[in-house]
ZAMARGU-4260 file (C-alpha; in steps of 0.2 Angstrom, whole numbers, plus 5000, padded with zeros to 4 digits):
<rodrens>
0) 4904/4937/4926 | 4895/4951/4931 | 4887/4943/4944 | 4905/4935/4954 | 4912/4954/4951
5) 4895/4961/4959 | 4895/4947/4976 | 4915/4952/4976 | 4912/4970/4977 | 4898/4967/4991
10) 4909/4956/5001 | 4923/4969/5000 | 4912/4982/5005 | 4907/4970/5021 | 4924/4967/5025
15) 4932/4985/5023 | 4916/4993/5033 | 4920/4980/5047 | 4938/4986/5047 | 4932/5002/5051
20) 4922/4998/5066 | 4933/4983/5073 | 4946/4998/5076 | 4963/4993/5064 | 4974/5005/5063
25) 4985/5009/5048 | 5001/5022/5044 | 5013/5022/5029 | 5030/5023/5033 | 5045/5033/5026
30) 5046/5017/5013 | 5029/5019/5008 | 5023/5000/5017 | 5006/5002/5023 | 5007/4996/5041
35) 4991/4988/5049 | 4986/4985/5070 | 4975/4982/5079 | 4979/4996/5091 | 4986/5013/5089
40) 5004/5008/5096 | 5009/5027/5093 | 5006/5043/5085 | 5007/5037/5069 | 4994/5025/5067
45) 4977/5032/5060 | 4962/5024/5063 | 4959/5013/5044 | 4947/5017/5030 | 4947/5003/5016
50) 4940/5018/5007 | 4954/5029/5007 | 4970/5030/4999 | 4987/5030/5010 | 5002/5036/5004
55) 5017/5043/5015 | 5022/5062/5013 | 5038/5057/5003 | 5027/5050/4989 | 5016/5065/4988
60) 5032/5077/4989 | 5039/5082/4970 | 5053/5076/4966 | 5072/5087/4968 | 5087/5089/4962
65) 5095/5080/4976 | 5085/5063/4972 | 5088/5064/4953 | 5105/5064/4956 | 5106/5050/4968
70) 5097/5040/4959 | 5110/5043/4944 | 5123/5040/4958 | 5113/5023/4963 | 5115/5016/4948
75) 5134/5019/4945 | 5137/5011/4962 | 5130/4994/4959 | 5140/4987/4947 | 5154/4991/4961
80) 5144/4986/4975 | 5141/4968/4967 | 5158/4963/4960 | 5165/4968/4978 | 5151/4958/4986
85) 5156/4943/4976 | 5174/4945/4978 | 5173/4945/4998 | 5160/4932/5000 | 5145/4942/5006
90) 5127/4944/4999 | 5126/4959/4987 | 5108/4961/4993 | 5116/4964/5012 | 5127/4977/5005
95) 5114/4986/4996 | 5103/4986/5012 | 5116/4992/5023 | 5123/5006/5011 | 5105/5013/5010
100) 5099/5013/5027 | 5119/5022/5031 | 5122/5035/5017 | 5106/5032/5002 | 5121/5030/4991
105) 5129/5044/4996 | 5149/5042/4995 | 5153/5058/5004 | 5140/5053/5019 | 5149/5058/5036
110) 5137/5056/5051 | 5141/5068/5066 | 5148/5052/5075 | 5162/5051/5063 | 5158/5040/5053
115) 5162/5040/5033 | 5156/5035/5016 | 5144/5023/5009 | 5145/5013/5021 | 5147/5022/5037
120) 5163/5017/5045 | 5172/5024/5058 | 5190/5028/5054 | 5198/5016/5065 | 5185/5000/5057
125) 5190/5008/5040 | 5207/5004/5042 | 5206/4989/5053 | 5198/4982/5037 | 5209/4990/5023
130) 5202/5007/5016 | 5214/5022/5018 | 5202/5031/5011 | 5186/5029/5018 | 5177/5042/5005
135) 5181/5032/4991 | 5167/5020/4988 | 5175/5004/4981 | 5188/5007/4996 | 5172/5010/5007
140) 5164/4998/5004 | 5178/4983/5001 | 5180/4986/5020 | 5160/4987/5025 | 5160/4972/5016
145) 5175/4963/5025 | 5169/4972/5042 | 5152/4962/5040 | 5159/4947/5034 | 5171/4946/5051
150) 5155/4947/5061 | 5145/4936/5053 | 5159/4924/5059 | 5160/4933/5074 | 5142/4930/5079
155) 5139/4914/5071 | 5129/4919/5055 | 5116/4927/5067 | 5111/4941/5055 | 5101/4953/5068
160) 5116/4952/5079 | 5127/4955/5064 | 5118/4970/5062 | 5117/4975/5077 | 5136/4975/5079
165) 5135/4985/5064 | 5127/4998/5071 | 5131/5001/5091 | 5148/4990/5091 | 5154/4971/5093
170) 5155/4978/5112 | 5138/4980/5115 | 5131/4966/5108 | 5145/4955/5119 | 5140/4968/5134
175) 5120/4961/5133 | 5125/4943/5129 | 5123/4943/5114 | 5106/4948/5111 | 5103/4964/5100
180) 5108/4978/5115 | 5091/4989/5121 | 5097/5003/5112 | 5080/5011/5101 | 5092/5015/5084
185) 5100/4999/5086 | 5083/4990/5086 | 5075/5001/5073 | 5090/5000/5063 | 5091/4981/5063
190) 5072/4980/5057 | 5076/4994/5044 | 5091/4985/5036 | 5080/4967/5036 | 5067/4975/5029
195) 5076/4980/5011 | 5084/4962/5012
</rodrens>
């Protein structure tokens, strides 16, 4: 036993040192996934060392108020966010995705673009969709919910476009043929959203 766990070590030493020279590149992001390259795409990419540890500024940051109390508020919302998402059809893992990339949970979220609530909608798609009151979270997200359920139909089950939709408007993914428009949020937020799914 001593002698596998001694030719492991050496062989991880190899590989890690031959990280280092054969230039990979790593960040952690505000999620806290280690992200690897082969080139620095941007500023945010370090040159790798197996040898060190990576963590991203949020981790290493103590903990608030604030985050205690979302949390708190996290957990009183998924019981509501489920049973909506199994009464309207719609993958409670989507809702969950959606609501914390819009407002982390945060009912009385308003963006400076106007929109509302957990789930981020614009007055008018609030409405279209049922909620009067688009701060109240089981109103909220009811009509998130239904709102991306119509586009799923909309855009034939395509989830990036469904997301995308989401995010810049059933417009502009029609107006660049239904591809996800070439706007940066709107491709960031797309990957973001997958990426708690």
């Amino acid at each position: 036993m001593f002698f596998i766990s001694k030719v492991i070590f050496f062989v991880l030493m190899f590989w890690g040192s031959s990280l280092v020279h054969a230039g990979i590149y790593a960040y952690v992001d505000e999620n806290g996934q280690l992200n690897l390259n082969a080139e620095a795409v941007d500023s945010r990419f370090k040159r790798f060392n197996p040898h060190k540890t990576y963590r991203s500024s949020i981790m290493e940051s103590k903990p608030s108020v604030k985050v205690i109390k979302l949390s708190e508020q996290k957990r009183q919302l998924f019981p509501i966010i489920d049973a909506i998402a199994q009464e309207e059809g719609v993958d409670p893992r989507l809702l969950h995705a959606v609501i914390r990339v819009e407002s982390q949970y945060d009912p009385g979220a308003r963006s400076p673009k106007g929109a509302l609530g957990l789930m981020q909608l614009i007055p008018a798609t609030a409405s279209r969709f049922g909620a009067s009151d688009a701060f109240d979270p089981r109103e909220n997200v009811r009509a998130g919910a239904r709102y991306l359920k119509w586009l799923n139909n909309a855009f034939l089950a395509d989830l990036s476009l469904v997301l995308a939709a989401y995010n810049a408007g059933e417009g502009a993914v029609r107006k660049y043929g239904n591809v996800i428009p070439p706007y940066p949020e709107t491709q960031a937020y797309v990957r973001k959203v997958r990426s708690f799914l």
